[in-house]
C-alpha positions in Angstrom: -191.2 196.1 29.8 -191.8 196.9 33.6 -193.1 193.5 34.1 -190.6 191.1 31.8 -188.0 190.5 34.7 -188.3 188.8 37.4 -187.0 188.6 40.9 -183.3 186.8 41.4 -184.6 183.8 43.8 -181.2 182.7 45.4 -178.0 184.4 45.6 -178.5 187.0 43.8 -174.9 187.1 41.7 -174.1 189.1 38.2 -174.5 185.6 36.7 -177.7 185.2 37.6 -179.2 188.8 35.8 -176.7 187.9 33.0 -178.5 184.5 32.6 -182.2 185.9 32.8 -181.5 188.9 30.5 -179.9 186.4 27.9 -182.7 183.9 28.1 -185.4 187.2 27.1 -183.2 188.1 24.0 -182.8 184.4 22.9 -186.3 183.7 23.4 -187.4 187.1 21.3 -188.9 188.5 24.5 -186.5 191.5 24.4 -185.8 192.5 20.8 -183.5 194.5 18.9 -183.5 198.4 19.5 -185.9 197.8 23.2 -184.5 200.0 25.9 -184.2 198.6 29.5 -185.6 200.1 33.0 -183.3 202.1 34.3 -180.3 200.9 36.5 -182.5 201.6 39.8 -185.6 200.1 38.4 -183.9 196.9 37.0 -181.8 196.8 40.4 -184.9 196.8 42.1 -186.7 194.5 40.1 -184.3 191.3 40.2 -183.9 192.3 44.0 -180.4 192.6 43.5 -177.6 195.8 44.7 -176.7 197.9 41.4 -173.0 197.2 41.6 -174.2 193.6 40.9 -176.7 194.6 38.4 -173.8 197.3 36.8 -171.8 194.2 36.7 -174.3 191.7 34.7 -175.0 194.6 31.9 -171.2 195.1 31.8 -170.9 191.8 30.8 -173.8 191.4 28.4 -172.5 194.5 26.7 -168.6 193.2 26.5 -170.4 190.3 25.1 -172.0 192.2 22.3 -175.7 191.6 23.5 -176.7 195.2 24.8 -175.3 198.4 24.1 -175.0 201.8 26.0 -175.8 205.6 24.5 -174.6 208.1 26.5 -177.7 209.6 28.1 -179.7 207.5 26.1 -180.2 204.2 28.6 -179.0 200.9 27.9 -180.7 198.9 24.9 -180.8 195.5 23.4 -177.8 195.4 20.5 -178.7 194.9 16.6 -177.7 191.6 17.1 -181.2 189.2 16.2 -182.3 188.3 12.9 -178.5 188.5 11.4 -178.1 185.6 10.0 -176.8 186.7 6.4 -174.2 189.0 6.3 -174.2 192.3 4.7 -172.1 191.0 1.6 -174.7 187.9 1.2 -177.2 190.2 1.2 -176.1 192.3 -1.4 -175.3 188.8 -3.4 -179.2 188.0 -2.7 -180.0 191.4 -3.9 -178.2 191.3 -7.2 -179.3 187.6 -8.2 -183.2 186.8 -9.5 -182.4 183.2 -8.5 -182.1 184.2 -5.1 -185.9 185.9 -4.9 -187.3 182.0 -5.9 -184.9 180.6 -3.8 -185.5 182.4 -0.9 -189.8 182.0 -1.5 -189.3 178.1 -1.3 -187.6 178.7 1.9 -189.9 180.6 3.3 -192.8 178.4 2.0 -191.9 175.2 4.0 -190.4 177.0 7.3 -193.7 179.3 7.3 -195.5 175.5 7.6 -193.9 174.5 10.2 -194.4 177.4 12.2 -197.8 177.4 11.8 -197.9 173.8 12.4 -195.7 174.1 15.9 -198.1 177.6 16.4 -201.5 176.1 16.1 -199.5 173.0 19.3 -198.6 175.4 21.3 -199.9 179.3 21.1 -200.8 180.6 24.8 -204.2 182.3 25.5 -201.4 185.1 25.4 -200.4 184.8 22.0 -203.7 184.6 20.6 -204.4 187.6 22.4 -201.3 189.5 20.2 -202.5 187.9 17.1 -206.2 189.1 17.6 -204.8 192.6 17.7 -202.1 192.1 14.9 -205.6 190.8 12.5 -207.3 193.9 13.8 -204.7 196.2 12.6 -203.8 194.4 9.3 -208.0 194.9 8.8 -207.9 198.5 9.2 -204.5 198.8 7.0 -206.8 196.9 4.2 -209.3 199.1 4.7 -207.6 202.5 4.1 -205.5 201.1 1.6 -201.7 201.6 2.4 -199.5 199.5 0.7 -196.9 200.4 2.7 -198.7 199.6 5.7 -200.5 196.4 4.6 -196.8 195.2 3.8 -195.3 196.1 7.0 -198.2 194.6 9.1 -197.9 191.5 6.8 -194.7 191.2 7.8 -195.7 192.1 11.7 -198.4 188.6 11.4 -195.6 186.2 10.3 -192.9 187.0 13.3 -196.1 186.8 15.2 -197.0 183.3 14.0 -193.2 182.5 14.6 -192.7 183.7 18.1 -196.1 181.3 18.9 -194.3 178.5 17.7 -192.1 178.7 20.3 -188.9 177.2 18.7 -185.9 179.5 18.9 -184.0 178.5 16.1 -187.8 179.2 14.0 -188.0 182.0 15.5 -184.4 183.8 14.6 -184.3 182.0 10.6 -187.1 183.7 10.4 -186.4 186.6 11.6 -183.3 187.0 9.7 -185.6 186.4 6.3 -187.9 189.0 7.6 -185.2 191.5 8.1 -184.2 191.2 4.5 -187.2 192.3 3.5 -187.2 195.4 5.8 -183.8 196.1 4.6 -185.1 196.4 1.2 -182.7 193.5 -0.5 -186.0 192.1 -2.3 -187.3 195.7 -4.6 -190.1 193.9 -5.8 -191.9 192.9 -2.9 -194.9 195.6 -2.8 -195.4 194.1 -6.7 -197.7 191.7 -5.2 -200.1 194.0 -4.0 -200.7 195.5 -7.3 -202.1 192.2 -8.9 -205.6 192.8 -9.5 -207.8 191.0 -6.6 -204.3 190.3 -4.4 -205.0 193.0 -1.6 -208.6 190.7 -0.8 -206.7 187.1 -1.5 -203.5 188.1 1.1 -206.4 189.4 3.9 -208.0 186.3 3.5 -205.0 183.9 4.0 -204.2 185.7 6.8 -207.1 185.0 8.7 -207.2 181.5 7.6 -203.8 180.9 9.1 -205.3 182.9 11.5 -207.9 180.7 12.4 -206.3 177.6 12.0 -203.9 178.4 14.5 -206.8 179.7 16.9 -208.8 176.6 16.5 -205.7 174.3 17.7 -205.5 172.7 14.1 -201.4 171.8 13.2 -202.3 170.7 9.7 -205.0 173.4 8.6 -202.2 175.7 9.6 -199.6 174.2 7.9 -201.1 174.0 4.7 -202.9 177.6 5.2 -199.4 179.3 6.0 -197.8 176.8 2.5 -201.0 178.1 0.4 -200.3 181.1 0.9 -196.6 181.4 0.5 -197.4 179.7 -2.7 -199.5 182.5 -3.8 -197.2 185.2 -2.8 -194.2 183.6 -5.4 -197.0 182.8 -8.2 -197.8 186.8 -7.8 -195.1 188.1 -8.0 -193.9 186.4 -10.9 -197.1 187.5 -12.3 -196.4 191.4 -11.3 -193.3 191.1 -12.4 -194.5 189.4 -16.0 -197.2 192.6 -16.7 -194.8 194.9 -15.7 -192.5 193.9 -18.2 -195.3 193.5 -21.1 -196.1 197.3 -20.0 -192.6 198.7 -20.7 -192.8 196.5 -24.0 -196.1 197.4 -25.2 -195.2 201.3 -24.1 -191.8 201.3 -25.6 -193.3 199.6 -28.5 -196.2 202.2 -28.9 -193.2 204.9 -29.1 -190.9 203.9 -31.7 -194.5 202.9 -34.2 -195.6 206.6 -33.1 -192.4 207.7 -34.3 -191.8 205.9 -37.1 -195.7 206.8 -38.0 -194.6 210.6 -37.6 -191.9 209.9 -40.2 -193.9 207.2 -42.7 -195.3 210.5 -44.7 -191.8 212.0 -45.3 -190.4 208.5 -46.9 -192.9 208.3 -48.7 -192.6 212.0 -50.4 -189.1 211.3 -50.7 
């Protein structure tokens, strides 16, 4: 964080931080819950007196964009990645249409922002993915659902933020967020279909590569392949999950009515 702002060239005015701070939170540099500097450290690096600085985070915070606990430093507000409401969440959560629906979505946005990230990822962002893959290799390897599903997740904002489109990069992250939020139940389903765990890992690092070898269109249809994947599994997961709680609930009542077959017949 120490090194994400940068020194206020000309007249140094409140307008100036408030512009510079507002560019890192649009762009997805600063993100929702990150704490800023303190006031003498950000005052000293923008270059600017802390009655001007005290008067930019004012504004930013009148404006909704940072927040202030007391004792706890200033931080950036729960404000990114809030596309849908809280009541059309809960509609998405309560209707199965809405699970297809919101796949589909994600299977053609995902392209293009693999597409836009294999055009224009920095040595930088390569560097981040590279250690995202590392991690999402270990998570495989010890076996964590939980973990394998949050890195999952971790990869695709990745992916996004290379593609270096704002609007891309806040859709998404508002789809994202509904996952994290829990509004889709079913979504560690996929990594109980048999061979899933090994297919997932390897899409990864075919997106992976694609974008790492400069190729738009091998990511774009890596990224689509594997969205593709993700809805056909889960409809799968979701289909043996069901045949389970028929075939158990089936088993019960032929038990039972096995245990009573004898006295029918006697009677």
């Amino acid at each position: 964080m120490s090194d994400i702002f940068s020194r206020i060239e000309h007249s140094r005015t409140a307008d100036e931080v408030v512009q510079q701070i507002e560019s890192l939170i649009l762009e997805g540099v600063l993100r929702t819950g990150d704490r800023l500097p303190g006031e003498r450290e950000l005052a000293r690096q923008f270059d600017v007196s802390r009655p001007i600085l005290r008067d930019a985070l004012k504004a930013l915070e009148g404006r909704g964009l940072l927040t202030t606990k007391a004792g706890g430093g200033t931080h950036v507000a729960d404000i990114i990645g809030q596309l849908f409401t809280k009541p059309v969440a809960d509609l998405i959560s309560m209707h199965r249409k809405a699970v297809t629906d919101y796949l589909e979505y994600r299977r053609e946005i995902e392209g293009i922002a693999a597409e836009y990230a294999a055009r224009r990822a920095t040595p930088e962002d390569l560097a981040l993915l590279d250690r995202i893959m590392a991690r999402m290799d270990e998570a495989h390897r010890t076996g964590d659902f939980d973990d394998e599903a949050e890195i999952d997740v971790e990869f695709h904002q990745a992916i996004c933020e290379c593609a270096h489109n704002i609007l891309l990069l806040h859709t998404l992250r508002s789809c994202y967020r509904l996952l994290s939020e829990g509004v889709f139940q079913n979504r560690l389903l996929v990594f109980t279909v048999p061979g899933a765990r090994e297919a997932l890992l390897a899409q990864h690092k075919a997106i992976h590569a694609a974008v790492k070898a400069g190729d738009p269109n091998a990511a774009r249809h890596a990224a689509m392949d594997h969205m593709t994947y993700v809805e056909r599994s889960m409809a799968e997961a979701e289909r043996s999950g069901d045949w389970q709680r028929v075939s158990r609930l089936r088993l019960r009542q032929r038990s039972e009515a096995g245990d009573t077959e004898p006295a029918r017949r006697r009677s």
